[in-house]
C-alpha positions in Angstrom: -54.3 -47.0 -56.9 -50.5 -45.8 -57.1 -51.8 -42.7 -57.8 -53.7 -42.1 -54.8 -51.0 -43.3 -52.4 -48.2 -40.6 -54.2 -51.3 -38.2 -53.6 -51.3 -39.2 -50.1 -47.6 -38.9 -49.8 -47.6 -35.1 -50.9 -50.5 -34.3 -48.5 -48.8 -35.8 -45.8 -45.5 -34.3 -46.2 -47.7 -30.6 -47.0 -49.3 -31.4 -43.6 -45.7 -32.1 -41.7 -44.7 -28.7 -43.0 -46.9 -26.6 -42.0 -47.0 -27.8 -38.9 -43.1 -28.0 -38.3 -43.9 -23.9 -40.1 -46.3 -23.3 -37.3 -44.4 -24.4 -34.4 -41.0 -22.3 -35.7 -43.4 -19.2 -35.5 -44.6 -20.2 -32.0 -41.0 -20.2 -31.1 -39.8 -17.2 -33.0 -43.2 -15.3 -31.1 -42.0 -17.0 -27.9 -40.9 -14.1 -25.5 -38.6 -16.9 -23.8 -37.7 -18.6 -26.9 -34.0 -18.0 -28.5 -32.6 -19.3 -31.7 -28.9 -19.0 -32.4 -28.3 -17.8 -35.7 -25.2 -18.5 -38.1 -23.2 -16.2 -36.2 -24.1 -18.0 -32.6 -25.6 -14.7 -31.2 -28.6 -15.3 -29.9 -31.8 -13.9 -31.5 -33.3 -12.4 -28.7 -37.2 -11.0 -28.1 -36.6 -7.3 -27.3 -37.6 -7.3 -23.7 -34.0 -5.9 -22.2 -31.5 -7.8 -20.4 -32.1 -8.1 -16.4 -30.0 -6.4 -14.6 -28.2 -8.3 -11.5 -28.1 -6.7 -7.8 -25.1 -5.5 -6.2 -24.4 -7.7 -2.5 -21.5 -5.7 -1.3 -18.0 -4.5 -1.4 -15.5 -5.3 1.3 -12.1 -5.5 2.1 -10.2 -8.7 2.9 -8.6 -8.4 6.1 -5.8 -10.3 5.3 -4.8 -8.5 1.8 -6.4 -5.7 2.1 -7.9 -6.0 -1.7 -11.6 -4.6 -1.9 -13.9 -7.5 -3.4 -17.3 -7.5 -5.2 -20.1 -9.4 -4.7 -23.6 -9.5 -6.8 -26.5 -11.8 -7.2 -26.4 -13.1 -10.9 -28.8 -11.9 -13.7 -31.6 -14.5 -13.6 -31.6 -14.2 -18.0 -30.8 -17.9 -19.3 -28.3 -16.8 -21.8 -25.8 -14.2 -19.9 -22.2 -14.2 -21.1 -20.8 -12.3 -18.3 -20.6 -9.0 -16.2 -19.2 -5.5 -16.8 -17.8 -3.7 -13.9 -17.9 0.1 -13.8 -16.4 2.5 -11.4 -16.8 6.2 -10.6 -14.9 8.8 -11.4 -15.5 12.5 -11.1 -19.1 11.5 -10.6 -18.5 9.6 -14.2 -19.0 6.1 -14.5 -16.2 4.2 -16.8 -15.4 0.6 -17.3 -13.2 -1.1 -15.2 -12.9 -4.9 -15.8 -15.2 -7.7 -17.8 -16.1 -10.7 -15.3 -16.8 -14.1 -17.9 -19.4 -16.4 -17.1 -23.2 -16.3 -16.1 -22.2 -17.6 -12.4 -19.3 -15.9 -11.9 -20.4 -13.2 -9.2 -17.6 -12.1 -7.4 -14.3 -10.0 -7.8 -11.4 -8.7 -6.8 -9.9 -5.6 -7.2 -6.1 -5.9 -6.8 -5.0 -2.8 -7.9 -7.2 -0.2 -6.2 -6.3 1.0 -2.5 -8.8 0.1 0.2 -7.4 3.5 2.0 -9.9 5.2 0.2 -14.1 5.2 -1.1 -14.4 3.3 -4.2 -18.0 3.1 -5.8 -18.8 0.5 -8.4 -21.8 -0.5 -10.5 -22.8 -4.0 -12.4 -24.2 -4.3 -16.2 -25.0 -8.1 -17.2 -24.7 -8.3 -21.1 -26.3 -11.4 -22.8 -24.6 -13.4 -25.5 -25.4 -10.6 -28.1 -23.1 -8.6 -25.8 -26.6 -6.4 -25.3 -26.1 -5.3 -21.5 -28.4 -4.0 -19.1 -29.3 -1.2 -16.7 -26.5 -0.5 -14.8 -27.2 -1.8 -11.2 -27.2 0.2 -7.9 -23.6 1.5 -6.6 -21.9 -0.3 -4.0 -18.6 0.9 -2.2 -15.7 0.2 0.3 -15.9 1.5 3.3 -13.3 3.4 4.8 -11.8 3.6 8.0 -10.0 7.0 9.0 -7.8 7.3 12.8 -6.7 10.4 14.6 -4.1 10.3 17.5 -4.2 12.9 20.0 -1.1 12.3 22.1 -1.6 14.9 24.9 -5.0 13.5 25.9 -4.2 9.9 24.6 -7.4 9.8 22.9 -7.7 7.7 19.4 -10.7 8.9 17.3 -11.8 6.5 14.7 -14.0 7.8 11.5 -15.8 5.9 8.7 -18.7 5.9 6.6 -18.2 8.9 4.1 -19.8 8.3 1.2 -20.7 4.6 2.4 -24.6 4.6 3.5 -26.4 1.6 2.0 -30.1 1.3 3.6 -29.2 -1.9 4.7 -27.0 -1.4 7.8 -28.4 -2.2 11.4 -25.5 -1.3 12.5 -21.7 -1.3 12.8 -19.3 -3.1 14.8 -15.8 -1.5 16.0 -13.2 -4.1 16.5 -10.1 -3.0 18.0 -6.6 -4.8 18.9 -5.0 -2.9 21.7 -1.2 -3.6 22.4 0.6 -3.4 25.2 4.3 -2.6 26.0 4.9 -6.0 27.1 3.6 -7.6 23.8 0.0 -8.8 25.9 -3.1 -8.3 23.6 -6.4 -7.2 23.8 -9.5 -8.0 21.4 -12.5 -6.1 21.6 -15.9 -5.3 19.5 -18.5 -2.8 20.2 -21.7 -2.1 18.5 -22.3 1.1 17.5 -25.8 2.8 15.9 -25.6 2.8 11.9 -26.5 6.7 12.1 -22.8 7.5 14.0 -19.5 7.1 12.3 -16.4 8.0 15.0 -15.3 6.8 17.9 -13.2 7.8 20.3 -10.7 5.7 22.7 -9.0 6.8 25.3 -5.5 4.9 25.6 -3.6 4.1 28.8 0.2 5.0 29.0 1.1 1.4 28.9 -0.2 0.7 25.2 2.1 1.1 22.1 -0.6 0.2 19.4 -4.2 -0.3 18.5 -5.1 -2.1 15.5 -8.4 -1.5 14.3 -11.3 -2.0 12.1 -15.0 -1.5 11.3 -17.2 -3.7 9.9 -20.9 -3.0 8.4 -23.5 -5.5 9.2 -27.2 -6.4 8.1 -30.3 -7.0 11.0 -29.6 -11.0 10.2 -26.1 -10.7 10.1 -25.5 -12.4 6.6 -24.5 -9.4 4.7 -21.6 -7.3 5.7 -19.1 -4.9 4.3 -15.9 -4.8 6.7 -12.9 -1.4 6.3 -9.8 -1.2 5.5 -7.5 -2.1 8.6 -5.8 1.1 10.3 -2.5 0.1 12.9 -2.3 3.4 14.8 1.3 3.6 16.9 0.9 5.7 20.2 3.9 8.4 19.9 3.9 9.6 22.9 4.3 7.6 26.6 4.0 10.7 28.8 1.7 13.3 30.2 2.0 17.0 28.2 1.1 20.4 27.7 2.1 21.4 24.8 0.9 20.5 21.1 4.4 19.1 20.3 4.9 16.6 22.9 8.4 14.5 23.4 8.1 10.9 23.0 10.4 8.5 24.5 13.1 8.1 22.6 13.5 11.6 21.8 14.6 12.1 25.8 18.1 12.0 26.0 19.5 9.8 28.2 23.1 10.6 29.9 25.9 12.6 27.7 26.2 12.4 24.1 28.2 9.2 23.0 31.8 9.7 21.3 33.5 7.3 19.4 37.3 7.5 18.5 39.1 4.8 16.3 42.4 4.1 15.7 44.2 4.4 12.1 47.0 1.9 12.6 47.5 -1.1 14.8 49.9 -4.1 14.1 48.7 -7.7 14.9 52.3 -8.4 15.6 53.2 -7.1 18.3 52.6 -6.8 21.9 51.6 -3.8 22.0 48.9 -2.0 19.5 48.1 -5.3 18.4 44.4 -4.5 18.4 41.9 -2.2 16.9 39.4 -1.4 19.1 37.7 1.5 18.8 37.6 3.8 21.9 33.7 4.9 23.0 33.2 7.2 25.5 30.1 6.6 27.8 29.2 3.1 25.9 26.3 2.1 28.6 24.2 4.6 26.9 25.0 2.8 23.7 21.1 0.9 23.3 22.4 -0.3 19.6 26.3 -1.0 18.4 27.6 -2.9 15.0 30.8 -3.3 13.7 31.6 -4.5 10.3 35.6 -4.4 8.8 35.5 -4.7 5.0 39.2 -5.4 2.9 39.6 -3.3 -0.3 37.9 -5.9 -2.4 34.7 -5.2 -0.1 34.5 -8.5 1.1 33.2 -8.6 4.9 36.2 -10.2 7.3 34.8 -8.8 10.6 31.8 -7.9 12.3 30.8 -7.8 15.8 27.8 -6.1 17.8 29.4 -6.0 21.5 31.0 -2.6 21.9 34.0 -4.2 24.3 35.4 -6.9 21.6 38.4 -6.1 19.5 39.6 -7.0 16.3 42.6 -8.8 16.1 43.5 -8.5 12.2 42.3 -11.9 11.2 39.8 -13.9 9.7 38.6 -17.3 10.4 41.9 -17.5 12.5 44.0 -16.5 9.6 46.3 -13.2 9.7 45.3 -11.1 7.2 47.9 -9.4 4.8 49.5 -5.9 5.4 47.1 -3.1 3.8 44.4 -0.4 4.6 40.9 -1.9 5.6 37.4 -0.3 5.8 35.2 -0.1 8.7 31.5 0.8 9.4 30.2 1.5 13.0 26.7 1.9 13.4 25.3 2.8 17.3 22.0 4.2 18.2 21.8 6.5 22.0 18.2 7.1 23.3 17.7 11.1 22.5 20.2 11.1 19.9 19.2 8.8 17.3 21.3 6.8 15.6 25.2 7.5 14.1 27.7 6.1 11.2 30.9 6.4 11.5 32.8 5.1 8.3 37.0 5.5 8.0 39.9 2.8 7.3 42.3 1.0 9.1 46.0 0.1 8.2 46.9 -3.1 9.4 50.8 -3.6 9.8 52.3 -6.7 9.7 
């Protein structure tokens, strides 16, 4: 009777093992099932690790940084993403992205002034990665200024045709002399890529940018932001036009300064330096420096003097430095650096 219950024992235990024998093999010939070995890789079936799909890349208006977008790799155990990026029509790694759900990235050192093309591997915790996924670039925004017919030209899309664009959207800033504003978008046919404004005389800039948008309107890729400066205010006929503050406006400015003057007396008690035409004089600064370097004067009104002191005290007896900056519409802008000897 003992005997027939130990008997019973073993056959039970017999039975418990082969069926705990037959369900490890059902997982082991599971092609979903995954057992981490000693080293905690995964022990994967060999069907090969699903790749992800690429969203987009775009540019952050603000900081101007392309970013990456993809749709994650629908494989349970993914460790992460590889980026790759093109080079010479050769693909090399770029930068490792950590995490299963981490789908997005941002590429802080590249410059969004140019095309950039990128393609996504997920790897599993084995590090085994996939296919590479389709290329996705930046898209780039080019401008052209044409001063004698005023006429901004704006070109994109080289290199940058993903099927699915509707169309594009050109959204422009224009800036007017007296600081006003103007924001406008237009929609443009995903088969043409420049555009051309014609600018009025009273605009000094036009900021623009173009953005690449889907037939639902929830996947876009926007440029790089272009600030194009109008050079030239005025009518021409030649290639080399003259903008406006190359046009010289009265005679030449002259400026004389003393190289003595004694706060002591009543006479030549000042040092004023002696400019010759100074209402053509847009810009004037005047900074007097002692021989340790130390600022004890400045002023940026071409009719005030200096009277050899500083903070109401009289300065000792000795040679001081001065700097005069001045800028004359036409003429540009002019240092004039000498010294001073201040008698007491």
């Amino acid at each position: 009777m003992k005997g027939d219950g130990l008997y019973k024992s073993f056959e039970s235990a017999a039975k418990f093992k082969y069926v705990l024998l037959m369900a490890m093999l059902f997982v082991l010939s599971s092609a979903k099932a995954q057992v981490i070995d000693t080293t905690g890789c995964y022990i994967r079936d060999p069907l090969p690790t699903t790749a992800c799909i690429p969203i987009v890349a775009t540019v952050d208006s603000t900081t101007q940084f392309v970013e990456l977008s993809w749709h994650p790799s629908p494989d349970t155990d993914i460790m992460g993403y590889r980026i790759c990026i093109e080079r010479n029509q050769l693909w090399f790694d770029y930068d490792t992205v950590w995490g299963a759900t981490d789908t997005t990235y941002i590429c802080t050192d590249l410059s969004s002034l140019v095309s950039n093309r990128f393609r996504i591997m997920a790897f599993d915790s084995c590090l085994k990665g996939s296919t590479l996924s389709d290329p996705i670039g930046n898209l780039v925004l080019l401008t052209g200024w044409d001063s004698c017919s005023r006429t901004l030209t704006l070109s994109w899309g080289e290199g940058f045709e993903p099927e699915w664009v509707a169309h594009y959207e050109c959204r422009y800033t224009i800036v007017y002399a007296d600081a006003s504003t103007s924001y406008q978008v237009e929609t443009i046919s995903p088969t043409i890529h420049t555009k051309s404004l014609f600018v009025d005389s009273g605009v000094v800039a036009v900021r623009s940018s173009i953005v690449a948008v889907d037939d639902l309107g929830l996947r876009w890729s926007r440029s790089n932001n272009k600030n194009q400066r109008m050079e030239a205010w005025y009518p021409c006929n030649s290639n080399t036009p003259t903008p406006p503050d190359s046009i010289p406006e009265g005679p030449q400015v002259e400026v004389f300064c003393p190289n003595v003057f004694t706060p002591s007396l009543s006479t030549n008690n000042l040092f004023k330096p002696v400019i010759d035409h100074p209402e053509y004089i847009s810009s004037y600064d005047l900074i007097i420096f002692n021989r340790q370097g130390i600022k004890v004067f400045s002023t940026k009104n071409p009719a005030q003097s200096w009277d050899g002191t500083s903070n109401g005290v009289l300065l000792p007896q000795g040679a001081y430095v001065y700097r005069i900056h001045f800028q004359q519409a036409g003429y540009g802008a002019k240092t004039l650096v000498g010294s001073v000897l201040l008698l007491n």
